[in-house]
Phi, psi and omega in degrees: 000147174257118164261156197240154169252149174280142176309292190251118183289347167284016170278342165226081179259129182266150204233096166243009159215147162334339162278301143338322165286292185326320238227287152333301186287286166011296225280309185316290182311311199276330161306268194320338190268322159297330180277338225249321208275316147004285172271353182132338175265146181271119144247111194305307157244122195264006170241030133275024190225125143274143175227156179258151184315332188281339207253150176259156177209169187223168221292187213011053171271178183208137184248112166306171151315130168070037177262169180206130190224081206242111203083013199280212156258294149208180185220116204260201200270185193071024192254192169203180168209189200221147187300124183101044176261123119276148176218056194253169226347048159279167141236168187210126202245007193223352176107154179210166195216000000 
C-alpha cells in the first residue's frame, strides 16, 4: 500500500449506507453548484437547483428555483428557465423554459 493524501478529504469519504450516499451526493452537488456560479452562472436559489455533475452550462445563463438538470450535453450561455424545469439529454444554443 501507498499512502495518499487527498486535496479535499471528502473526495475519500466511505460510503457505507445510505445516508452516507445521501451526504456524498449533498457534497457532489454543492461542488457543481459552486463551480456553475463560479463560472458566470446565475443560480437564484441554489439549494433548490440540481444540476447533475456531467452538465455544462454557458456564463450569463441565470437557473430559477426548482429547476433539474439532467444529462445534458450543454446549455449554452444567455439562456433562463422557469421554476420547476426539468431538462435532460438536451442541448440549447438560444434558451429554453
Amino acid at each position: 500500500m501507498v499512502p495518499v493524501t487527498a486535496e479535499e478529504p471528502d473526495e475519500v469519504l466511505g460510503i457505507n449506507s445510505r445516508r452516507e450516499l445521501a451526504e456524498a451526493t449533498r457534497i457532489l452537488q454543492e461542488r457543481k453548484l459552486d463551480e456553475l456560479m463560479a463560472s458566470g452562472v446565475t443560480l437564484v436559489d441554489p439549494r433548490r437547483t440540481h444540476v447533475e455533475t456531467e452538465v455544462s452550462i454557458g456564463q450569463d445563463t441565470v437557473i430559477d428555483p426548482g429547476v433539474t438538470l439532467l444529462a445534458l450535453r450543454g446549455l449554452a450561455g444567455g439562456c433562463g428557465s422557469r421554476p420547476g424545469a426539468w431538462s435532460t439529454e438536451a442541448s440549447s444554443r438560444t434558451g429554453w423554459s
